[in-house]
N, C-alpha and C positions, 0 to 999 in steps of 0.2 A: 386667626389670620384670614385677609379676604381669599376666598378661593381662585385660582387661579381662571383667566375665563370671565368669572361672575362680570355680570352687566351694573353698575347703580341705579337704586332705584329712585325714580325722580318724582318728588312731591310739591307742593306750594305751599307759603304763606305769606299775609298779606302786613306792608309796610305800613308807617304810620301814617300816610294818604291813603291806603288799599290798593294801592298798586300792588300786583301778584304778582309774588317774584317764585321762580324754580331754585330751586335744590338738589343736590343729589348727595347719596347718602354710600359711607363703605362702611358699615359698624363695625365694630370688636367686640362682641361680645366679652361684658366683665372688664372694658378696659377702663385704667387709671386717669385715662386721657385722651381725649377728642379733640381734636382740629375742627377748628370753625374755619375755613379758607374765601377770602375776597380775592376775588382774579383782577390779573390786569385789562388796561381798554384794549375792548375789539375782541376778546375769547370769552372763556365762560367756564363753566363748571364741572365742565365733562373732559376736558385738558388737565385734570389733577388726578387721574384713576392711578399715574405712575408714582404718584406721590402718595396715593393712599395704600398702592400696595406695599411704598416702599416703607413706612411709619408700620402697616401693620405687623411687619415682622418683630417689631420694637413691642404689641400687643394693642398698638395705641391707633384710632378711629378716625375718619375721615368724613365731614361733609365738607360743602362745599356749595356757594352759593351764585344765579346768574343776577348781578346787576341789575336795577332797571336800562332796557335798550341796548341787551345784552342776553344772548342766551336763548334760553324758551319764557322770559321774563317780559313784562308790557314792556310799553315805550319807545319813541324815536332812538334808532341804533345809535350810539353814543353821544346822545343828547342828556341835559338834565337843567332844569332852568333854575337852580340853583345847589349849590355844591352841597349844602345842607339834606337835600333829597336824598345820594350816597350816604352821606352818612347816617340819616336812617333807617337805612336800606340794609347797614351794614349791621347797625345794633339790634335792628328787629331778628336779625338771623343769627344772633350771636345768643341773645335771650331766647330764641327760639328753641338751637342747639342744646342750651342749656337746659330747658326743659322738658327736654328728648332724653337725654343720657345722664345717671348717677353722677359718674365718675366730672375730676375737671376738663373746663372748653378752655383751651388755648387757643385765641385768634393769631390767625397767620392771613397775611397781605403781603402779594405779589406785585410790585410793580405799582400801577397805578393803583391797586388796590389796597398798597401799602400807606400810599397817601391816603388813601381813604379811613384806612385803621386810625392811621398819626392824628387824623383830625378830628376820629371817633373818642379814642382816649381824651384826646386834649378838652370835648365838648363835656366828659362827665359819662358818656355812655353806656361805656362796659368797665361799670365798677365793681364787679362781681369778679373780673378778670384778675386773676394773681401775676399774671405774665402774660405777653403776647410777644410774635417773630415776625419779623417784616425777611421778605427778598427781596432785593432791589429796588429797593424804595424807588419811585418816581417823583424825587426830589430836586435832581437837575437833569436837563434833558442832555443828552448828548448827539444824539442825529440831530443834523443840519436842517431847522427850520427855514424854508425861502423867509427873507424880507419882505416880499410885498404879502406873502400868505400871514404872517405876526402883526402884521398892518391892516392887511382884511380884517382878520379874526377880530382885534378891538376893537375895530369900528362894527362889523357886523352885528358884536355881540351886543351892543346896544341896538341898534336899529335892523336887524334880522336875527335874532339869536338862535335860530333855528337851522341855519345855513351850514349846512354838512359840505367839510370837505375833508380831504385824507388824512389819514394821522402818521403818515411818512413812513409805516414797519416794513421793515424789508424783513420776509420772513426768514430771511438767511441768517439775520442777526440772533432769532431766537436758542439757537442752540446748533453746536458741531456735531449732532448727528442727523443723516441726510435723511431719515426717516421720518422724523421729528420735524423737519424744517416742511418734506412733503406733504405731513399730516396736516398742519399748519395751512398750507396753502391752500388745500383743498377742502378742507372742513368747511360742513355750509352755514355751519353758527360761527364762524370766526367771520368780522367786520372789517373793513380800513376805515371806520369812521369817524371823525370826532366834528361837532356842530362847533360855530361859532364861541355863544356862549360858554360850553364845556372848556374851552382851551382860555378862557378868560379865568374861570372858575378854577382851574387847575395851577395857572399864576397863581392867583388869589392867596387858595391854601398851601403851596407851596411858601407863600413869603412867609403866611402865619406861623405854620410848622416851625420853622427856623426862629421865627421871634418867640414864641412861647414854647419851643423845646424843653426849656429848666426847668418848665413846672410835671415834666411826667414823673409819677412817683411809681408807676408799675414797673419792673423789669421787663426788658426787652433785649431779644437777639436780631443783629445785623446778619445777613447775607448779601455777598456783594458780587460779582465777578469783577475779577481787572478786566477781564476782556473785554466786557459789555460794551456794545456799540451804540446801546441805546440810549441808556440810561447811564449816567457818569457818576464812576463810584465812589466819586470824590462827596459826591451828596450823602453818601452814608458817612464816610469818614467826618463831615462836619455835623452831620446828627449826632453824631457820638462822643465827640467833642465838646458840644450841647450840653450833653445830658450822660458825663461821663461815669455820676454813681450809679445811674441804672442799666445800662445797654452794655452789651457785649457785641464787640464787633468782631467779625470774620469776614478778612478777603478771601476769594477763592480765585489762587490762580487759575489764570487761563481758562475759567470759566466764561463762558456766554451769558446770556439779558436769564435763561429758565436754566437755574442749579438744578430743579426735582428733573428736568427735560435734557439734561445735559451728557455729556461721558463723566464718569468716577460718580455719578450721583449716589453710589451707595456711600460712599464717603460722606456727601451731605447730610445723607438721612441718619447715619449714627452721629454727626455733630449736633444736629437738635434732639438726638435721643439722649446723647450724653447732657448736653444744656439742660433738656428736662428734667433729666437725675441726678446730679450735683445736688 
């Protein structure tokens, strides 16, 4: 188990451009099963310690990866001048993981980074993966995009795609405890920003996801909140739908946008222990 206290230790490696992406790392010694984690837009790597202490009770290892423009990782903060960049940002850290630890890497995405898994699988990327677990996929949006900001954004991302403007989180929505929500707010690697281009690019794969869902052949677990303000957990419900012989899906009542960040999250964490062990 991680000790309790222990800090992660944060290392690099480099994507398939060289862009230097950070890591942080909770091992298990001897475990069965590692977590590869993609975060959602605007945090990063070091927002999953609660989830890797809470898996390590299960015996099972935590890293965890910062995006490009994200984190202690290069790059314009929530920039990417093509969605294909995430995604191998995501598989370079999943082979990576893999070649760190015996035991299997379950990839797990949070949020936006669960779009980013969805697109990873679907490109061919992490076929070494027997299963992977999304939370809260960032499949349909649910906080209230302004109209003229959905209007910028497409015209920008052609003609400035560089053009950073907010990505509307209201940190209250992340999770029902106030500690959580303050950590959030105050953390100096957490961002509000998403560019131009990014918010085109997240359309994009979003529509894909949806249209080539019936092609994943790996298993996958849903986590969802009803609650979620953010993200609408109707988006998982129709992933699943999709692609009903592979996925399992879990609502979590009255859960918030971060199940590992949440109240009852030990409940969470024995649903993906139990999902692993079946």
């Amino acid at each position: 188990m991680v000790p309790e206290g222990a800090t992660a230790g944060t290392n690099f490696l480099a994507s398939a451009d060289g862009t230097r992406l950070a890591y942080r790392s909770w091992p298990v010694p001897g475990a069965a099963i590692t977590f590869a984690v993609v975060h959602g837009l605007g945090e990063h790597s070091g927002r999953y310690e609660r989830f890797a202490r809470g898996m390590a009770r299960f015996q099972m290892g935590t890293y965890a990866v910062d995006l490009r423009g994200h984190g202690q990782s290069q790059g314009q903060r929530g920039h990417v001048d093509s969605w294909s960049q995430w995604v191998d940002d995501a598989a370079a850290f999943v082979r990576h993981v893999q070649e760190l630890v015996p035991g299997e890497v379950v990839p797990l995405g949070h949020s936006f980074g669960g779009a980013v898994l969805l697109s990873t699988v679907l490109a061919g990327k992490v076929s070494q993966s027997k299963r992977f677990v999304l939370s809260s996929p960032a499949l349909r949006l649910k906080v209230a995009v302004p109209a003229w900001k959905m209007t910028l954004g497409r015209v920008a991302s052609r003609v400035t795609p560089r053009l950073s403007m907010s990505n509307e989180v209201d940190p209250g929505t992340v999770s029902r405890i106030p500690e959580v929500v303050e950590a959030y707010r105050t953390d100096p690697l957490v961002h509000s920003k998403i560019s131009s281009r990014t918010y085109t690019e997240l359309l994009r794969a979003q529509k894909d996801i949806f249209a080539r869902a019936g092609e994943i052949k790996v298993p996958f677990l849903v986590l969802a909140g009803t609650d979620d303000r953010l993200i609408d957990p109707q988006g998982s419900v129709a992933l699943h739908e999709l692609a009903p012989e592979v996925s399992d899906l879990r609502l979590l009542e009255g859960r918030y946008h971060e199940p590992f960040n949440d109240r009852d999250d030990q409940e969470v964490f024995l649903t993906i222990a139990d999902w692993l062990r079946k």
